[in-house]
C-alpha positions as a printed NumPy array, in Angstrom:
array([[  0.   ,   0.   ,   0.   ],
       [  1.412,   3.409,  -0.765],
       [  0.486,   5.963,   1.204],
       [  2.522,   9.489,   0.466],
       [  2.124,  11.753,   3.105],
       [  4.389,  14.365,   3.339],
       [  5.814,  17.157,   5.869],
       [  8.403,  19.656,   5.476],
       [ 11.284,  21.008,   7.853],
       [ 13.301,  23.871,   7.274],
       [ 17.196,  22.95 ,   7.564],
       [ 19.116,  26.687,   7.842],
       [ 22.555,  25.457,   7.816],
       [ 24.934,  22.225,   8.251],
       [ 24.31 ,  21.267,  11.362],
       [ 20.315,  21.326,  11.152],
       [ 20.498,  19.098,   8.345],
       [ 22.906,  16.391,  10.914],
       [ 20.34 ,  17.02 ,  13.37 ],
       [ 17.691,  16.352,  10.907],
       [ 19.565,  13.297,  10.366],
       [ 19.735,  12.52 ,  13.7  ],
       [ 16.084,  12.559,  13.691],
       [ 15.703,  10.448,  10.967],
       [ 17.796,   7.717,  12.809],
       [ 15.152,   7.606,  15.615],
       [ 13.041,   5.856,  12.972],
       [ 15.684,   3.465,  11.528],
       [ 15.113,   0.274,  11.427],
       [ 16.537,  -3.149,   9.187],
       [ 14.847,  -3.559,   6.238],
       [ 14.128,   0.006,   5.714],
       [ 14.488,   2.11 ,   2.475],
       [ 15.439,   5.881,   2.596],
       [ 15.644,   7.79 ,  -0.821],
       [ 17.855,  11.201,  -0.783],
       [ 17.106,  13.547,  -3.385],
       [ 18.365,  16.682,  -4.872],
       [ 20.845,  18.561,  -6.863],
       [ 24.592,  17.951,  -6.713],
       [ 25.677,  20.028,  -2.911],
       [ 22.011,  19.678,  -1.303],
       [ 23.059,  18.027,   2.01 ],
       [ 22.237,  14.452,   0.743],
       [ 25.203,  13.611,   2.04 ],
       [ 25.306,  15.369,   5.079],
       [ 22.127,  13.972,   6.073],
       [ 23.652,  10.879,   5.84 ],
       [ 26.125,  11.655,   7.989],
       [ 23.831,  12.6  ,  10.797],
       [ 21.674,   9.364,  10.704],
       [ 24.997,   7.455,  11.017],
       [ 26.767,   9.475,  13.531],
       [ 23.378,   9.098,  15.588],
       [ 23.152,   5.439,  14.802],
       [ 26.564,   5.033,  16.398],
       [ 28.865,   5.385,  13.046],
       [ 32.301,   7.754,  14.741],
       [ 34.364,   7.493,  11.495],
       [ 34.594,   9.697,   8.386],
       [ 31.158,   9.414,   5.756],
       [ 31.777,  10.226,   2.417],
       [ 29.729,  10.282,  -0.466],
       [ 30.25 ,   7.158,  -2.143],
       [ 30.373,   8.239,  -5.374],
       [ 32.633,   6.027,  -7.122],
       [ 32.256,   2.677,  -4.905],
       [ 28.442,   2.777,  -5.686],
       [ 28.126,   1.393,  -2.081],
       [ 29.576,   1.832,   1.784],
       [ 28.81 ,  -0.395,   4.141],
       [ 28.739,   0.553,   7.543],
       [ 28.34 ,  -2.194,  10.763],
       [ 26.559,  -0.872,  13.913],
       [ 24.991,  -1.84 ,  16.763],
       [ 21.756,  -1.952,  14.7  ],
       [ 22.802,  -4.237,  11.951],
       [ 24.425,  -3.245,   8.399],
       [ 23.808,   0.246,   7.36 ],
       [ 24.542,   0.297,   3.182],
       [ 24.723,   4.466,   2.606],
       [ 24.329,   4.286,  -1.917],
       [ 24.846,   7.283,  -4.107],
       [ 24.34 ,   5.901,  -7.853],
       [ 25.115,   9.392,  -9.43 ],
       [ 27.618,   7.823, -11.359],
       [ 25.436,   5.154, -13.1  ],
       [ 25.262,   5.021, -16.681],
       [ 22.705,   2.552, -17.001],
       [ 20.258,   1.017, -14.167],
       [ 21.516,  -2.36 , -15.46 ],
       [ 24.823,  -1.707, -13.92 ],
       [ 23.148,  -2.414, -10.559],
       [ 22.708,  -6.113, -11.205],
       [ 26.758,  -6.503, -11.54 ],
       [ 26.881,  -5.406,  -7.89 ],
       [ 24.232,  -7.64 ,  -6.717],
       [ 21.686,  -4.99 ,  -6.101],
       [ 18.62 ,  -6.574,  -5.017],
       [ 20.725,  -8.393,  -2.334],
       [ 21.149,  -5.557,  -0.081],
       [ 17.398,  -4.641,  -0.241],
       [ 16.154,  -7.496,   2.383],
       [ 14.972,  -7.316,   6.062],
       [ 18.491,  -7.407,   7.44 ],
       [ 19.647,  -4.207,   6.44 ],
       [ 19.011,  -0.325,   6.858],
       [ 19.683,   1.164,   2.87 ],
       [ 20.403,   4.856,   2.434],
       [ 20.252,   5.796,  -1.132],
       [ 21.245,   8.902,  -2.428],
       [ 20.312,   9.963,  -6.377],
       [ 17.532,   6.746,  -6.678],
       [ 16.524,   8.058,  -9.84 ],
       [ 19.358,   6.629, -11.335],
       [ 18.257,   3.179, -10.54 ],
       [ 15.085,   3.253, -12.067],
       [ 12.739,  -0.041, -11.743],
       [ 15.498,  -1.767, -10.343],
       [ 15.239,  -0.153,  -6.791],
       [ 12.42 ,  -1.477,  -4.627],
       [  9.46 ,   1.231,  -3.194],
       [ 11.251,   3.235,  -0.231],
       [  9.983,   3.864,   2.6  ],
       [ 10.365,   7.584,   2.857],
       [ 11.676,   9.661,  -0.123],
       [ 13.47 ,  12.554,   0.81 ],
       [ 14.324,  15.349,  -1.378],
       [ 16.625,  18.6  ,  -0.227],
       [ 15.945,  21.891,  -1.948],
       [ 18.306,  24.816,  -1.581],
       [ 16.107,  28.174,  -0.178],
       [ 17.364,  31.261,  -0.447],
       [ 15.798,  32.483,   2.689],
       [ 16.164,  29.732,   5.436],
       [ 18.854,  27.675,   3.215],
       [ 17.349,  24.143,   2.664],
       [ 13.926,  22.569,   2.563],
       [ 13.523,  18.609,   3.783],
       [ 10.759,  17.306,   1.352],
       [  9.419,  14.032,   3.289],
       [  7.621,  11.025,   1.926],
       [  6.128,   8.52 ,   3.446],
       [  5.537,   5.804,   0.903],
       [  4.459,   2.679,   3.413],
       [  2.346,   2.146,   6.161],
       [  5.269,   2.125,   8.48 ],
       [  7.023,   4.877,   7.638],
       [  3.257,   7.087,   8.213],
       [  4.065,   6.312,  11.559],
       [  7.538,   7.703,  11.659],
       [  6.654,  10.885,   9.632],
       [  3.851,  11.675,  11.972],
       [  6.28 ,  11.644,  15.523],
       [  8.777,  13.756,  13.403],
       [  9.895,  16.713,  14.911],
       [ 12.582,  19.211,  14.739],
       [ 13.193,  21.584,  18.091],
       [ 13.106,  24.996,  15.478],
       [ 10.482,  23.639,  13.439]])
C-alpha cells in the first residue's frame, strides 16, 4: 500500500540538516528504504552523515560516489549508505548484486535513486533537499508505506 504523506522542515545550515539526520535515525530500522534527493551540494550527504553518527557510526562518511556502495556495521545491523550518481545505465546495478542488499536485514540509504530506475524497490520515505534562499534548505518528506506514516507523523525538529 502506498500511502505518500508528506511534511516539510526547514534545515538553515549544516548542522540542522545532521540534526535532521539525527532525527531520521530515531526511525531506523533493518529492512528500511530511505531515498535522498536533490541537486549535486544539497546536504544528501550530510544527512547521511547525521543518521549514522546518531546510529553510532564515529568514522569519516563520504559520499560514495565512485564505490556505488559503503557499508557501515553498527549496533543496529548493516547500514549500506548508496549514491548511484555515477550510473550510466540502471543495469549496472545487477553486476553489484543490487537486489541483495534490499532485504529485512539491512538499513539502505540511497542517495540519487533516480538513477536506478525499476530496479530499486518502493522506499519507505523519499526525501528530497531543496536549496532556499531564505532559510537555506527545505527537507521534502515522503512517506511511501504504512510504516514509515508512523515515523513521519512523531517527526519533529526543536526549530520547526
Amino acid at each position: 500500500m502506498t500511502v505518500n504523506s508528506v511534511r516539510e522542515f526547514t534545515l538553515n545550515d549544516e548542522q540542522a540538516t545532521l540534526q535532521a539526520g539525527a532525527m531520521l535515525a530515531r526511525f531506523c530500522e533493518s529492512g528500511a528504504t530511505i531515498y535522498l534527493s536533490g541537486s549535486l551540494g544539497a546536504g544528501k550527504t550530510t544527512l547521511s552523515r547525521g543518521v549514522l553518527r546518531a546510529l553510532g557510526h564515529t568514522g569519516t562518511v563520504k559520499s560514495p560516489t565512485y564505490t556505488i556502495v559503503e557499508p557501515y556495521e553498527l549496533d543496529i545491523g548493516t547500514v549500506y549508505h548508496f549514491d548511484l550518481y555515477r550510473l550510466n545505465d540502471p543495469e549496472e546495478l545487477e553486476f553489484i548484486g543490487i537486489r541483495d542488499y534490499f532485504c529485512s536485514a539491512y538499513l539502505c540509504l540511497v542517495e540519487w535513486p533516480e538513477q536506478g530506475h525499476a530496479l530499486l524497490p518502493l522506499p519507505d520515505l523519499s526525501i528530497t533537499l531543496t536549496a532556499d534562499a531564505t532559510c537555506g534548505r527545505i527537507m521534502s518528506v515522503v512517506a511511501n508505506t504504512v510504516r514509515s506514516q508512523g515515523w513521519l507523523a512523531c517527526m519533529s525538529m526543536a526549530d520547526n
